[in-house]
MMTF fields as JSON, N, C-alpha, C and O atoms, coordinates in Angstrom:
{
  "mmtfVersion": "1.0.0",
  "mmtfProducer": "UNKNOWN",
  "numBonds": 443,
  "numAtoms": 444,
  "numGroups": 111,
  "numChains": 1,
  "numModels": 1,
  "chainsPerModel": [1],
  "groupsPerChain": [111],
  "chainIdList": ["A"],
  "bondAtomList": [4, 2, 8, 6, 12, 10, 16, 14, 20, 18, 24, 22, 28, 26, 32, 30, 36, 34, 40, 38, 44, 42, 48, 46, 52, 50, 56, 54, 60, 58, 64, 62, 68, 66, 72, 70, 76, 74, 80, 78, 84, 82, 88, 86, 92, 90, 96, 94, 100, 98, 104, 102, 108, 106, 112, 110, 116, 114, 120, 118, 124, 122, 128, 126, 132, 130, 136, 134, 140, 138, 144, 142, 148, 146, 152, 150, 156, 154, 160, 158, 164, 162, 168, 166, 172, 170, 176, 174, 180, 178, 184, 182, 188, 186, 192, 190, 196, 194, 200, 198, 204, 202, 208, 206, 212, 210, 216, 214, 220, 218, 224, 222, 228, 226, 232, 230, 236, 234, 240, 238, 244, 242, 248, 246, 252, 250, 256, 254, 260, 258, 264, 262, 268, 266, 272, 270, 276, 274, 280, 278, 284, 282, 288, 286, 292, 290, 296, 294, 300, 298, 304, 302, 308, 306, 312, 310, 316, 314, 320, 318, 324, 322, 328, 326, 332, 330, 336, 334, 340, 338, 344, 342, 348, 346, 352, 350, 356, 354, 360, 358, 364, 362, 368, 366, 372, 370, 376, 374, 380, 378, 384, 382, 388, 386, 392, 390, 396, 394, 400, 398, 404, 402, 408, 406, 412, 410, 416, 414, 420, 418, 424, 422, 428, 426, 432, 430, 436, 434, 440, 438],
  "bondOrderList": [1, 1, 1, 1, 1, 1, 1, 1, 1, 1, 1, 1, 1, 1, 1, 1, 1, 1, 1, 1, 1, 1, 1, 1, 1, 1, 1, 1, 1, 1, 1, 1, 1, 1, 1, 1, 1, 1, 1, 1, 1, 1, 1, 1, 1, 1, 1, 1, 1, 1, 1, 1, 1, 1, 1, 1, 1, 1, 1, 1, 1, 1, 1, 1, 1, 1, 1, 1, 1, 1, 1, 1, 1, 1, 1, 1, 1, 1, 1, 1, 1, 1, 1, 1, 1, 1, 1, 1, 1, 1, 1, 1, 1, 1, 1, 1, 1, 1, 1, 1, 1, 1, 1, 1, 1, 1, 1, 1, 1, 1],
  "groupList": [{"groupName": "UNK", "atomNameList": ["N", "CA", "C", "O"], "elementList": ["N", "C", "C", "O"], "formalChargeList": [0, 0, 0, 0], "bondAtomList": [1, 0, 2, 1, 3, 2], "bondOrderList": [1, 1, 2], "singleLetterCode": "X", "chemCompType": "L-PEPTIDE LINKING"}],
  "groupTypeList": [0, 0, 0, 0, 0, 0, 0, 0, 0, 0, 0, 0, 0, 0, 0, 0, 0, 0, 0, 0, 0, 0, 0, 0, 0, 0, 0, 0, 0, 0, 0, 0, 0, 0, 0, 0, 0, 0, 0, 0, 0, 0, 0, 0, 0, 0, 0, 0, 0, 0, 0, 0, 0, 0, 0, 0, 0, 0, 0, 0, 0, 0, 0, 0, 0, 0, 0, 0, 0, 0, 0, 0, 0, 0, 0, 0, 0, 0, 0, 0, 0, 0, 0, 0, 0, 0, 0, 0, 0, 0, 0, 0, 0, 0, 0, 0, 0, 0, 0, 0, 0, 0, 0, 0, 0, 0, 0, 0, 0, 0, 0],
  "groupIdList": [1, 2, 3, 4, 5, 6, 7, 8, 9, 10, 11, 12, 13, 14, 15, 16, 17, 18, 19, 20, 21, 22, 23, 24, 25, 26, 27, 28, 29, 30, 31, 32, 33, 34, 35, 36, 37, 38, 39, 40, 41, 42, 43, 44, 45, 46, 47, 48, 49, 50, 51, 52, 53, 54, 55, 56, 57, 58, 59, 60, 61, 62, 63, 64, 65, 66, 67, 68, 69, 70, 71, 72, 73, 74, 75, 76, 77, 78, 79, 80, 81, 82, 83, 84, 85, 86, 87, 88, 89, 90, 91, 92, 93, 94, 95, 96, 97, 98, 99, 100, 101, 102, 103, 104, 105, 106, 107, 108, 109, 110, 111],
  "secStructList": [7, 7, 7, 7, 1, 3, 3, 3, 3, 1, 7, 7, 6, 6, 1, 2, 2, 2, 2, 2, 2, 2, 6, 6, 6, 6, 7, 7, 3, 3, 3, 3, 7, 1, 1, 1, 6, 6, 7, 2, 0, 0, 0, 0, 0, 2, 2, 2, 2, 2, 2, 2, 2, 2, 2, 2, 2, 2, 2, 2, 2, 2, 2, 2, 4, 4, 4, 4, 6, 7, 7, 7, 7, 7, 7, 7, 7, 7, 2, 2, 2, 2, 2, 2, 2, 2, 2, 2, 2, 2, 2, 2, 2, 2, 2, 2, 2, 2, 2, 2, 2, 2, 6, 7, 6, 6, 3, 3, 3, 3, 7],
  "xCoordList": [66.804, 66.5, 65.344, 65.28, 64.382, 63.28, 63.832, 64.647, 63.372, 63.098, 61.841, 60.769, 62.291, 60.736, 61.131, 62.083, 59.85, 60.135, 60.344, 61.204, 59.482, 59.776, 59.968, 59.586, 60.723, 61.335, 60.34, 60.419, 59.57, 59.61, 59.85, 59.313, 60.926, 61.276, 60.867, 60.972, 59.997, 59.554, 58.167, 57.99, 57.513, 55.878, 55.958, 56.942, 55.112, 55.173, 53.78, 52.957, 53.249, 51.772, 51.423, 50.277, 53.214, 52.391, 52.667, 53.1, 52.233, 53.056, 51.551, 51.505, 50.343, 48.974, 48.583, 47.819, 49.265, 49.606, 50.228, 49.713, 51.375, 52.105, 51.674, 51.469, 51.565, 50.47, 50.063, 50.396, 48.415, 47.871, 47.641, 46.861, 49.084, 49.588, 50.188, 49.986, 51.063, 51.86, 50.96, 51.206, 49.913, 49.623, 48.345, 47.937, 47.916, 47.447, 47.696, 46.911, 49.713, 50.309, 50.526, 50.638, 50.552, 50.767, 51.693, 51.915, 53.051, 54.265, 54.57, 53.615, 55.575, 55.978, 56.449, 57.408, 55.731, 56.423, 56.568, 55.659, 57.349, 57.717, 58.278, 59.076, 57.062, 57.988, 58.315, 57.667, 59.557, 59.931, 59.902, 60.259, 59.512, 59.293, 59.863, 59.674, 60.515, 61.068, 60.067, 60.137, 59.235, 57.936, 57.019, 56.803, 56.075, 54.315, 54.553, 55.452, 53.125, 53.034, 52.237, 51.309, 53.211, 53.125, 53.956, 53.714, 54.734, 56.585, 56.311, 55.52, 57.28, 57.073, 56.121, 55.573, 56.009, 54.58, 53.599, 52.929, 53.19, 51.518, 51.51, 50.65, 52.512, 51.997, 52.687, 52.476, 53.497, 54.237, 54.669, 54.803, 54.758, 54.684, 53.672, 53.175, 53.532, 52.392, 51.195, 50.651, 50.57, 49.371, 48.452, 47.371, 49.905, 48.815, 49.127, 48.35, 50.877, 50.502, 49.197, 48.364, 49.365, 47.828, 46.921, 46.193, 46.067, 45.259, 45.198, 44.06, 46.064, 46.323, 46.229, 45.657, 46.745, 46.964, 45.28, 44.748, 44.653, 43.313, 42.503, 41.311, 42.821, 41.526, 41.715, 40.834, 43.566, 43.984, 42.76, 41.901, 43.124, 42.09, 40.974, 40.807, 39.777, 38.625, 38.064, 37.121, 39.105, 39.271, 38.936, 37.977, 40.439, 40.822, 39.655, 39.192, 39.221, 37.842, 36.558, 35.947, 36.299, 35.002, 35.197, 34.248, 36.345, 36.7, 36.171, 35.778, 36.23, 36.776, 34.912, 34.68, 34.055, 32.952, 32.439, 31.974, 32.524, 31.742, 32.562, 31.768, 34.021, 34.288, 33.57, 33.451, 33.083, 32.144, 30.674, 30.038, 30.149, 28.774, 27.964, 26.796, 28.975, 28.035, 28.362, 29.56, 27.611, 27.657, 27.723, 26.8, 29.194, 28.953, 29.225, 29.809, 29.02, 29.568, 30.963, 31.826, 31.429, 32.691, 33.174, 32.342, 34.632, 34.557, 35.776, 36.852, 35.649, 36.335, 37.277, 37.098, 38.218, 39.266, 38.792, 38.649, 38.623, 38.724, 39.348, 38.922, 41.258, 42.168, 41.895, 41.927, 41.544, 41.693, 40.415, 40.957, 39.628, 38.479, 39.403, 39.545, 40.136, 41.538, 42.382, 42.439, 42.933, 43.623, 43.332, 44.177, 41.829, 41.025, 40.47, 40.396, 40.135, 40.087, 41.586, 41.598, 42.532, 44.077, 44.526, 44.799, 44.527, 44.46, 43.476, 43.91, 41.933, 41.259, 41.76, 41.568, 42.437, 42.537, 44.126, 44.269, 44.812, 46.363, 45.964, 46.271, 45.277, 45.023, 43.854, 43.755, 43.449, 42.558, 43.739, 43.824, 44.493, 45.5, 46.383, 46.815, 46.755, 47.778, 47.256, 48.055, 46.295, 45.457, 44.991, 45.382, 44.457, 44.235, 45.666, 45.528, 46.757, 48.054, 48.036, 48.206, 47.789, 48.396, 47.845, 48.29, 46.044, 45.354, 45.247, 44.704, 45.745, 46.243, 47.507, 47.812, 48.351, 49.346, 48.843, 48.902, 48.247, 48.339, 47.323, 47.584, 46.053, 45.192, 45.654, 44.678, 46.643, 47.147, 48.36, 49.457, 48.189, 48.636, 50.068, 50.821, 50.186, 51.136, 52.613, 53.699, 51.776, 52.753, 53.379, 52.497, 54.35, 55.026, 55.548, 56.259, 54.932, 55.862, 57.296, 57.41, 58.463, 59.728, 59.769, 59.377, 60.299, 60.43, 61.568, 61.814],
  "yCoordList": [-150.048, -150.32, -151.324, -152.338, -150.91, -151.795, -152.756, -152.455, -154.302, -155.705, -155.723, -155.341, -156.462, -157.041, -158.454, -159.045, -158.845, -160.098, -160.431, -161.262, -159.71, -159.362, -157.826, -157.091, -157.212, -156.026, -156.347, -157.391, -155.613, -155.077, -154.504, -153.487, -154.052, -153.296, -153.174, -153.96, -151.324, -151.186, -151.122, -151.217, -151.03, -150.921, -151.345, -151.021, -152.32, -152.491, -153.219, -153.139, -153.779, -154.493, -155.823, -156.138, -156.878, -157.79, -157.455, -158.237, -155.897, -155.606, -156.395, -157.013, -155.757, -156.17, -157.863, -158.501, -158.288, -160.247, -160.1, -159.662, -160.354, -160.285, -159.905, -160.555, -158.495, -158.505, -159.16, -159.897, -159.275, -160.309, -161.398, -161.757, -161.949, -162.944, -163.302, -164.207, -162.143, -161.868, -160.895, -160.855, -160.178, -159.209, -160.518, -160.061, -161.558, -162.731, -162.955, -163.203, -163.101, -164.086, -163.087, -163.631, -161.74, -160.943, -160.982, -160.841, -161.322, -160.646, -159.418, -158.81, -158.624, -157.206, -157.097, -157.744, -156.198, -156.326, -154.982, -154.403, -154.112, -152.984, -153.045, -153.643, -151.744, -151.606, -150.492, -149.469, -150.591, -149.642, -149.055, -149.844, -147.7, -147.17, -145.579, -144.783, -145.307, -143.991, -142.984, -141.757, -143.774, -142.711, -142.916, -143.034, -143.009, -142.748, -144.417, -145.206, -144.544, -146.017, -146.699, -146.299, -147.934, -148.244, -148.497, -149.452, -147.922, -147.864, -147.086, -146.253, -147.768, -146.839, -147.566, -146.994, -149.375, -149.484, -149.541, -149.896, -149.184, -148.744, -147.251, -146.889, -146.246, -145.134, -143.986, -142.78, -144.89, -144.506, -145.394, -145.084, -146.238, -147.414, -148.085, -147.751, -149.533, -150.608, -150.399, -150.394, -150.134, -149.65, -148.254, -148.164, -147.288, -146.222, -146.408, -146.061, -147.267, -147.825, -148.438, -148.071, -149.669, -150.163, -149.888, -150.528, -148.898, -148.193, -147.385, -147.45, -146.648, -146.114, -146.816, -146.443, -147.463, -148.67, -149.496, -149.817, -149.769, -150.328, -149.056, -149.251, -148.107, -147.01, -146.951, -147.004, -146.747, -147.198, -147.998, -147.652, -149.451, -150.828, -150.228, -149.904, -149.814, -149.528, -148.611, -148.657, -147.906, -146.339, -147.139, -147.172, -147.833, -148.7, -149.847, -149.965, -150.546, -151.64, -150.735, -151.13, -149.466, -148.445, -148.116, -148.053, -147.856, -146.913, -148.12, -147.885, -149.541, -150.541, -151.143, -151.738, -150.778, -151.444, -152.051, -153.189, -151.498, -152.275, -153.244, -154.168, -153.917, -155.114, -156.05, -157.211, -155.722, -156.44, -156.299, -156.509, -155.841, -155.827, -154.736, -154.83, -153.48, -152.619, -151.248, -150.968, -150.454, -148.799, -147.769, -147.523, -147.006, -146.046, -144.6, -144.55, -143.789, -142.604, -141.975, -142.852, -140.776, -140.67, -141.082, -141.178, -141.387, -141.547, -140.768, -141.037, -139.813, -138.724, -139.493, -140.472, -138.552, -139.173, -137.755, -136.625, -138.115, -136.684, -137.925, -138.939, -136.704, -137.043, -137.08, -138.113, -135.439, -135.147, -136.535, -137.109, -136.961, -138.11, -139.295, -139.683, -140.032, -141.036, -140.927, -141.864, -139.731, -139.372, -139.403, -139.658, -139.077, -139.185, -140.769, -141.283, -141.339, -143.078, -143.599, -144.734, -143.221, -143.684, -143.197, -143.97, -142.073, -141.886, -142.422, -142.686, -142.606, -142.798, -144.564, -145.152, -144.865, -146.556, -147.029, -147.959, -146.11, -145.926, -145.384, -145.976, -144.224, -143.612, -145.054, -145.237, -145.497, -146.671, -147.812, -148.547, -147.817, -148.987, -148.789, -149.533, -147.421, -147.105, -146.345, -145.699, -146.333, -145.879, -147.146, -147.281, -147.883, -149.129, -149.782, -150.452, -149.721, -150.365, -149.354, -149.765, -147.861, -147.214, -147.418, -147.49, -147.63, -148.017, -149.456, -149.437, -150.663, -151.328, -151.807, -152.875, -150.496, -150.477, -150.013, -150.737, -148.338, -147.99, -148.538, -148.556, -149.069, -149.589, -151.042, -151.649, -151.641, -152.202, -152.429, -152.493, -152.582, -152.46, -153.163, -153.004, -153.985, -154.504, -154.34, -154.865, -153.377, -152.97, -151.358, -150.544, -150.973, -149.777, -149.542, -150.269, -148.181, -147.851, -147.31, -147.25, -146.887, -146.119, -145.484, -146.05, -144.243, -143.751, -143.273, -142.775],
  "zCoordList": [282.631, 281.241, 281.179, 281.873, 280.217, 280.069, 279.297, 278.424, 279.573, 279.227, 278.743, 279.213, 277.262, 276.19, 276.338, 276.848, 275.587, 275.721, 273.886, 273.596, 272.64, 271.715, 271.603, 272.514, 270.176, 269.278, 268.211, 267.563, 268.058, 266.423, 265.951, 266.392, 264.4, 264.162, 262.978, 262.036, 263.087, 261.486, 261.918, 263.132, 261.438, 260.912, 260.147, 259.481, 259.618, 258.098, 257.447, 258.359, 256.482, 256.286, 257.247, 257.569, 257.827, 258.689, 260.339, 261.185, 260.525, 261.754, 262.943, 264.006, 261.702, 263.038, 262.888, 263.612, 261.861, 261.885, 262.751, 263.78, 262.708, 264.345, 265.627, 266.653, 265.298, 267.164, 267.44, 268.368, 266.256, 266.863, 267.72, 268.602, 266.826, 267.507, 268.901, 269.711, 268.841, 270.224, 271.416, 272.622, 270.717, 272.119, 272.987, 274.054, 272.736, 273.442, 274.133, 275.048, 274.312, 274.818, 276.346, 277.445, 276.18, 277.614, 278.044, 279.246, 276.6, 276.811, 276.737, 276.255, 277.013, 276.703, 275.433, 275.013, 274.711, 273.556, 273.306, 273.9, 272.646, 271.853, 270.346, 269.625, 270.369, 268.322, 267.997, 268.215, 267.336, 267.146, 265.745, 264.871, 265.3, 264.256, 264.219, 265.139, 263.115, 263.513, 262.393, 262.339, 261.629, 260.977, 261.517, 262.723, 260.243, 260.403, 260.731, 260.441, 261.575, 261.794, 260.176, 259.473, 260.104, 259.051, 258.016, 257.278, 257.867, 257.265, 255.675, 255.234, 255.224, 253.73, 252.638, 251.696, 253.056, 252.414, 252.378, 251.408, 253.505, 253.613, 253.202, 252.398, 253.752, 253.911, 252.284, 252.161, 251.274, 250.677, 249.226, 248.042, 249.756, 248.484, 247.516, 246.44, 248.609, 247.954, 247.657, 246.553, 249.211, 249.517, 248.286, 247.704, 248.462, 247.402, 246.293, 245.403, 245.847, 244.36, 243.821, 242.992, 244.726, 243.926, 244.102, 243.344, 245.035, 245.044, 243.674, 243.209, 242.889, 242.494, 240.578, 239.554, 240.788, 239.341, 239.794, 238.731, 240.638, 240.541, 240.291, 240.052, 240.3, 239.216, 238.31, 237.452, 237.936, 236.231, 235.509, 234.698, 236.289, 235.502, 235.355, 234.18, 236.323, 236.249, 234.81, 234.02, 235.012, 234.105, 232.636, 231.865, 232.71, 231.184, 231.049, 229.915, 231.877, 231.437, 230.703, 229.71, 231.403, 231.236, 230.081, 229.299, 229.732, 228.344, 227.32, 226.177, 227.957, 226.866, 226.221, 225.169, 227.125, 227.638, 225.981, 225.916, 225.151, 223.804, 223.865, 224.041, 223.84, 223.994, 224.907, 224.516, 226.047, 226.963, 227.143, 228.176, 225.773, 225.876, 226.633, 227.01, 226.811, 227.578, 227.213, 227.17, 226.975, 226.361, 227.401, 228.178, 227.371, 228.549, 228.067, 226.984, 228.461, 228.0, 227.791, 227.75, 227.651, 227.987, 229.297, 230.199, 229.58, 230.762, 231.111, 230.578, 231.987, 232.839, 234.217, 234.942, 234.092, 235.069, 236.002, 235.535, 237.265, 238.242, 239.406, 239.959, 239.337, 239.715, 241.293, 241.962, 241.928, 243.134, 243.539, 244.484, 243.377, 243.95, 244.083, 245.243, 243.045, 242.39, 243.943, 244.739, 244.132, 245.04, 246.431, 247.289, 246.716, 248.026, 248.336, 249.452, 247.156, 247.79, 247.931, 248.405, 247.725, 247.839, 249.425, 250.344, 249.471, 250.733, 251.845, 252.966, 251.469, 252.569, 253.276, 254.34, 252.025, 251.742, 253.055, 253.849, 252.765, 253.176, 254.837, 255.872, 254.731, 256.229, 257.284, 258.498, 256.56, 257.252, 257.436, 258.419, 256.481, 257.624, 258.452, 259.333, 258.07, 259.278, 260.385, 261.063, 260.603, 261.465, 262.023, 263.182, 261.695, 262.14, 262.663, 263.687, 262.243, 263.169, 264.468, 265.616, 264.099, 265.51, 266.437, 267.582, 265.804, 267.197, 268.016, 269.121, 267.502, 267.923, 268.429, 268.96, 268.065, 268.762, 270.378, 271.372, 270.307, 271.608, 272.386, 273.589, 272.0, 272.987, 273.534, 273.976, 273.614, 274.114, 274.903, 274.349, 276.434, 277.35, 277.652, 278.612, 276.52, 276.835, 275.268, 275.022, 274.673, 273.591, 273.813, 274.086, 273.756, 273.714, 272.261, 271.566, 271.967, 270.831, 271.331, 272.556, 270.525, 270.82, 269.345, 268.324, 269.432, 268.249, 268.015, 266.916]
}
């Protein structure tokens, strides 16, 4: 049976704070995750909520612009674009945990 010296359990937004921290030290560490790397709020929750509610705002300030001194045209919602910066936003962090998970030699995932 393999010996760590830390467990992580979960993926989650401070999983690459932690590494950080710990993959320095050139202990053994493993994490364990039984989804997508990342857990349910990067890849499911937080992350594409507010991605999601920050185009809301944008949407709702543009519409608003004669209150702030500026004239715009109609302004069009195109969902599937809404949807592709939410994803590109979500796939860049959990993509960014996996690859600092596996390029380092001294972390094991378990799934």
């Amino acid at each position: 049976m393999d010996k760590f010296d830390h467990i992580i359990l979960c993926t989650e937004q401070a999983t690459g704070t932690l590494l950080g921290k710990l993959i320095p030290t050139n202990k053994k560490i493993t994490v364990v995750e039984g989804g997508k790397i990342g857990g349910s709020c990067i890849n499911y929750g937080f992350t594409p909520t507010k991605t999601l509610v920050a185009s809301a705002c944008a949407i709702h300030v543009a519409r608003r612009g004669s209150e702030f001194g500026f004239k715009t045209g109609p302004v069009e919602i195109d969902y599937s674009s809404v949807r592709e910066r939410m994803k590109k936003i979500r796939n860049s962090s959990s993509d960014g945990s996996t690859k600092l998970i596996e390029s380092n030699l001294n972390v094991w995932k378990v799934k």
